[in-house]
N, C-alpha and C positions, 0 to 999 in steps of 0.2 A: 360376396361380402368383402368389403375392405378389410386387409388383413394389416395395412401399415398407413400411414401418412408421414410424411415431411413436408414440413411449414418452414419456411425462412424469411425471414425481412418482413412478415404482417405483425404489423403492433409491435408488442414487445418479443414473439416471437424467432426471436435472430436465428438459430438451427435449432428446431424441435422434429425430433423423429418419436414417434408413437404408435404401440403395439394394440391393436386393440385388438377384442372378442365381439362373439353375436350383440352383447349387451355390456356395456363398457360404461363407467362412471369415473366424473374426475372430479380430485378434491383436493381442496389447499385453500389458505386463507383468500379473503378481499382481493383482489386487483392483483391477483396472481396467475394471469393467463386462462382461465379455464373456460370462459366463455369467447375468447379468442381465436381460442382451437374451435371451437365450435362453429365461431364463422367463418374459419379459413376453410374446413369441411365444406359448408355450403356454399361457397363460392367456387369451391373446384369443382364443386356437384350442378348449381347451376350452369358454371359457362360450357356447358354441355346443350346446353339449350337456350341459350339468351347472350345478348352480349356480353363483352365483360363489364363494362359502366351499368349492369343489370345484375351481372353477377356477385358482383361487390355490394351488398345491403346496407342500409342506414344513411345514417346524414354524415357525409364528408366530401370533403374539397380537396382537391391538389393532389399531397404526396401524404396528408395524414396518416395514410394507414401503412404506411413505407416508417419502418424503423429508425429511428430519430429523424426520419423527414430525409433521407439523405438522396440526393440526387441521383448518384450513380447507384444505386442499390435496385434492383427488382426483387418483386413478391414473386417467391417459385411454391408452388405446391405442387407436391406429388402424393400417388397414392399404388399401392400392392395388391392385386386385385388377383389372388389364386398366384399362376406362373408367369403375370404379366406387368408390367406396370405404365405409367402415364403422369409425365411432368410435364407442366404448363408455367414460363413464368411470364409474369407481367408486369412493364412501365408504368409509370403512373408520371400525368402530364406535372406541372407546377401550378395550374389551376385548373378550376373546372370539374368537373366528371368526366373527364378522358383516361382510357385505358388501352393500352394497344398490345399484343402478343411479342412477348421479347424473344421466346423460345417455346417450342412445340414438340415433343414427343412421344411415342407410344411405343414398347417393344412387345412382341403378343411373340411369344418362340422366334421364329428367324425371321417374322416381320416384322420390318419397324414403318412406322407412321413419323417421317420429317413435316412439321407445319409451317410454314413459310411466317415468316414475323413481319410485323407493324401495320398488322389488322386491327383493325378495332373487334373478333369476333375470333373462339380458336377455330381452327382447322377442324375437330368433328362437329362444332357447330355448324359450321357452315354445308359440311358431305350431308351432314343431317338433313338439312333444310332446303339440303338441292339448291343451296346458292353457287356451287365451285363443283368442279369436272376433274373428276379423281382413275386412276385406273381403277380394277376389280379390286386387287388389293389393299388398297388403300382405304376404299369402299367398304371391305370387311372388318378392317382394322376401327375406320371411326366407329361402324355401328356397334361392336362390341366394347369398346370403352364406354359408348353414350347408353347402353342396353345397362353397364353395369352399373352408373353415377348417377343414370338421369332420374330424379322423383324423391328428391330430398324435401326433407319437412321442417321446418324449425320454428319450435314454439315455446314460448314464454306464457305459457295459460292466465287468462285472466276471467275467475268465474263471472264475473261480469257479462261480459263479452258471449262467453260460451253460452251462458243464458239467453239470452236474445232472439228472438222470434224472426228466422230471416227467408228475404224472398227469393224469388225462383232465379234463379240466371244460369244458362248454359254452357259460357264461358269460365264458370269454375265448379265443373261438374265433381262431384268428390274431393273437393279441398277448402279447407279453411284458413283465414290469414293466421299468421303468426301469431296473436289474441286467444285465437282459438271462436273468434265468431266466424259463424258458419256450421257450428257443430248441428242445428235443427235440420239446414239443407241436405250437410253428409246425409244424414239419418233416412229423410225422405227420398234421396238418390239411393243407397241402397236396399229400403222398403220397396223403393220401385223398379228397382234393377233383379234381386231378388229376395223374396220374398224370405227365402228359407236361409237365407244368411243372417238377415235385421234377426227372424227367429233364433238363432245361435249366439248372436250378439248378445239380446235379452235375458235370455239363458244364464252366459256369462254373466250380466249384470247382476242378477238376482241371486244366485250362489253366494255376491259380498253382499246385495240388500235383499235379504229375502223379505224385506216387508212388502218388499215392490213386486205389484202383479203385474203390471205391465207398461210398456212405452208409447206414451199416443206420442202421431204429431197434428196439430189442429188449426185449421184456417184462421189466422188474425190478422190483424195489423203487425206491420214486420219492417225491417230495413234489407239496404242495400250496401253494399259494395263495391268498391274497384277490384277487379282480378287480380292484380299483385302492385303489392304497397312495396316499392323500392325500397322507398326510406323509411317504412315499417311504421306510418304514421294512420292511425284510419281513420276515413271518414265516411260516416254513414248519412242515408239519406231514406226516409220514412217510403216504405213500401207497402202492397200486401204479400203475404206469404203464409208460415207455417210457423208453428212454437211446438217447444216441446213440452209435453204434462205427464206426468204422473200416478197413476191409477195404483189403490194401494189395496192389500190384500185385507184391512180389515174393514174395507168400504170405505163411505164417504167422498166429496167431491173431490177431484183431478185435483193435484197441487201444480203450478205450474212450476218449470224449470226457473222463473227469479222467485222460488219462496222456496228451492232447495237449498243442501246444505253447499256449501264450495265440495268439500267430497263426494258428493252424488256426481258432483257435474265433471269432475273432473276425472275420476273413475270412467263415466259414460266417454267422454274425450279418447282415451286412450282404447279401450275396447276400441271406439267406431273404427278409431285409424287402422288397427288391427283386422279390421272384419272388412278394408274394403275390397271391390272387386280386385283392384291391383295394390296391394299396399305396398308404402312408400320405400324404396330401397335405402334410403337414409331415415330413422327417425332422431331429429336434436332437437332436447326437452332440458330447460335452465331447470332447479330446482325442483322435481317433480314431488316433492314432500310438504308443497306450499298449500295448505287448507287441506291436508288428508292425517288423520289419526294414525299413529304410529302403526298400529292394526291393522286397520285398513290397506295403509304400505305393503305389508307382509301380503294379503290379501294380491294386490294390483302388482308384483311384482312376480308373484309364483303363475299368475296367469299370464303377464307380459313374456315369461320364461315360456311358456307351454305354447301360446301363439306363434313365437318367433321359433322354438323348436317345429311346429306342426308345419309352418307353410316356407320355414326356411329361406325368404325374400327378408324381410327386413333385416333392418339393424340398426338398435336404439344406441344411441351415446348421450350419456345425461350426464347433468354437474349436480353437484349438493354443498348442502355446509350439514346435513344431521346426519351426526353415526348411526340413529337410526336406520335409514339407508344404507348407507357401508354395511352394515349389519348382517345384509340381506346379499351382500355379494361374497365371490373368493376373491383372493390378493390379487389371484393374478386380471381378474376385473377392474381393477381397480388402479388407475396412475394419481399421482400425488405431482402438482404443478408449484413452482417454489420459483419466486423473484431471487435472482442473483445482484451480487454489489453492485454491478455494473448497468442493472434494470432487466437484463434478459429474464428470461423463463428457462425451467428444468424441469423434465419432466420424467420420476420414478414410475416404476407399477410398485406396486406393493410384497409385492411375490418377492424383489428382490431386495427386501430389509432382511437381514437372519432376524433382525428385535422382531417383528411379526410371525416368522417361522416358529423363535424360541416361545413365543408365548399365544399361538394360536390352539393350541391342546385349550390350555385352559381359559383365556378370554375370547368373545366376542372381538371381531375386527374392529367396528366401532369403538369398543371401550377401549382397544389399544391403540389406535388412532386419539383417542381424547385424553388420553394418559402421557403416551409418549409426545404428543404435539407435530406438527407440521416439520417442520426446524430438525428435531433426533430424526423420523424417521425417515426424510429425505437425506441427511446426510448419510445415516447409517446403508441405505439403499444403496448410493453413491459410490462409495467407500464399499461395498461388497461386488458393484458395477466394477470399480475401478481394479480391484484385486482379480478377477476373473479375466480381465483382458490383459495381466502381465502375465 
C-alpha cells in the first residue's frame, strides 16, 4: 500500500505531501486540486509500465501540466511504499507529447536504484521490459517498486458506458476503460476464469439488491475498444459479444443492463473490480456517490471496506463533493484540498482540525464539514499543523 505521496510542479500542485490510508477520500471545493492528485497517482503508477508521454493521461501539449507552464520546473512524484520509497521527476518538452526522465530513484533499506535521465521511459520500466541490463540488484530494486505501483485503475463511471454490451478481445483481459465500459467483458473473464468467484461476486451483489436472483451475460450485438485511451477519449465500434441482464427473484423476463438503475450498474462496477483474479493495486474513482442513493452508499462502502480488508492488495482513493460520503469515513481518511492566494493547493486530513475532534462526539463528519465549510476547517487544521511543529 502507498503509505504517502509527494506531488510537486503537476497542475496546481507546487509541493503537496499526502498521508493516505487503505481507502482515502478527498474533499474541498471546484478546481481545488483533488482530481489532480489523482492523476499525478496515476501517472506515477503507470510509468511503471508505459512510457512517460503514456503515463501522463488526457489531452495536453507542451509544459501544460508543469506549474504556471515554467520551463525550468520539473513534475517529481514520489511515493512511501512500507520502509521504501521512489521518486521519479520529469521534463516536459515546450511542445508536443514529449517527456523525458529528469531524475530517478529508489531507496529499498541500503539499496538504492540511481536511474539514468533523459529517457523518454523510467529505469524500472525499462528492467521490466527487458529493454536495459542492470546488475542483480538493481533487478530486485525495479521489480519491487513495479510489483508495488504497477495496476492502477482510474475511473470516472459513466452508467452509460458500464451498460453496453461489449466484445471479446484479449488484449484487455480484466480491465475496463476509464467509462467504465468493459464492465460485461470483466464479468465474462471472471465467469470464465472462475467460476466460484463470479459466484461470490453475485452474492455480494444481492446482499444490497436482493430482488436480483441472478447475473447472466448473453450473446448479442456489442462493441469494441482500443486497449488504452491515452487521452481518455473512446471510440467504439459495433461488434458481437456479451451484455449484461438481469434475472429477478420475482420472475419475469431479464431486464437488461441499459434498463437498470445507474445504482445497479455501478454497485456491479465496483464489486467486479474487487473480485478480480488480481485486483488493482491502485483504485481512483471521481465522485463515486454519482447515481447511487445515499443508502445504497452506506451499503457499497462497508463492503468496499470488507474487500479491501479481506484480500489486503488494493487501495481506493476517491474524491467527492456529498457529506454523504465523508459520513461514512474517519478524519483521519479523510484530506481536505484548498487553493491558496497564490493558486497552489494545500492539503489537510481532517484528523488534524481540533473543530472536527471538538465536535465529532456529537456530529456526523459530513454535517461538520457542511457546517464549518472548506475555508474554517482547513485553516483551523493548518493553524493546529502549524503549532505542533513549533
Amino acid at each position: 500500500m502507498i503509505h504517502r505521496v509527494r506531488i510537486e510542479n503537476y497542475k496546481a500542485l507546487r509541493d503537496v505531501t499526502l498521508d493516505l490510508t487503505p481507502i482515502h477520500l478527498l474533499i474541498g471545493p471546484n478546481d481545488s486540486g483533488k482530481t489532480s492528485i489523482l492523476e499525478a497517482i496515476q501517472a506515477l503508477c503507470r510509468s511503471v509500465d508505459y512510457d512517460l508521454s503514456q503515463a501522463f493521461v488526457g489531452a495536453w501539449q507542451g509544459r501544460e501540466l508543469v506549474w504556471q507552464e515554467k520551463p525550468d520546473a520539473t513534475v517529481a512524484l514520489a511515493a512511501s511504499v512500507g520502509t521504501w520509497e521512489y521518486r521519479l521527476s520529469c521534463s516536459f518538452a515546450p511542445q508536443g507529447r514529449l517527456v523525458r526522465a529528469a531524475a530517478e530513484e529508489a531507496t529499498i533499506g541500503q539499496r538504492r536504484l540511481p536511474g539514468p535521465v533523459g529517457l523518454d521511459s523510467s529505469l524500472v520500466c525499462r528492467v521490466v521490459r527487458g529493454e536495459t541490463r542492470t546488475d542483480k540488484n538493481d533487478a530486485e530494486v525495479a521489480q519491487q517498486v513495479h510489483d508495488a505501483l504497477s495496476g492502477v485503475h482510474y475511473y470516472r463511471w459513466n452508467p452509460r458506458f458500464l451498460a453496453l454490451p461489449t466484445a471479446p478481445d484479449a488484449s484487455r483481459r480484466f480491465r475496463m476503460d476509464p467509462s467504465g465500459f468493459g464492465l460485461a467483458l470483466c464479468l465474462d473473464d471472471i465467469l470464465g476464469y472462475d467460476r466460484e468467484r463470479f459466484t461470490a461476486l453475485e452474492t455480494r451483489f444481492r446482499e444490497i439488491f436482493p430482488q436480483v436472483k441472478s447475473i447472466k451475460l448473453i450473446a448479442e450485438p456489442a462493441y469494441r475498444s482500443s486497449e488504452d485511451h491515452t487521452q481518455q477519449v473512446p471510440a467504439l465500434q459495433k461488434a458481437h459479444g456479451k451484455g449484461i441482464h438481469f434475472e429477478f427473484a420475482g420472475g419475469g423476463p431479464l431486464v437488461r443492463a441499459e434498463q437498470a438503475s445507474d445504482g445497479v450498474l455501478l454497485v456491479l462496477a465496483y464489486l467486479t473490480l474487487l473480485h478480480l483474479p488480481q485486483p488493482p493495486r491502485v483504485i481512483l474513482v471521481e465522485e463515486p456517490e454519482n447515481g447511487v442513493h445515499p443508502r445504497r452508499l452506506r451499503d457499497l462502502l462497508r463492503i468496499l471496506r470488507e474487500l479491501v480488508g479481506e484480500q489486503s492488495r488494493s487501495q481506493v482513493i476517491m474524491t467527492t463533493h456529498s457529506p454523504y460520503v465523508v459520513d461514512l469515513f474517519r478524519p483521519e481518511e479523510v484530506s481536505l484540498c484548498q487553493r491558496q492566494p497564490d493558486g497552489s493547493v494545500s492539503v489537510h486530513r481532517l484528523s488534524e482540525s481540533p473543530t472536527v475532534r471538538e465536535q465529532l462526539s456529537v456530529f456526523e463528519l459530513g454535517e461538520i464539514w457542511t457546517a464549518e465549510g472548506d475555508e474554517a476547517l482547513a485553516e483551523s487544521a493548518a493553524e493546529n499543523a502549524g503549532g505542533a511543529g513549533e
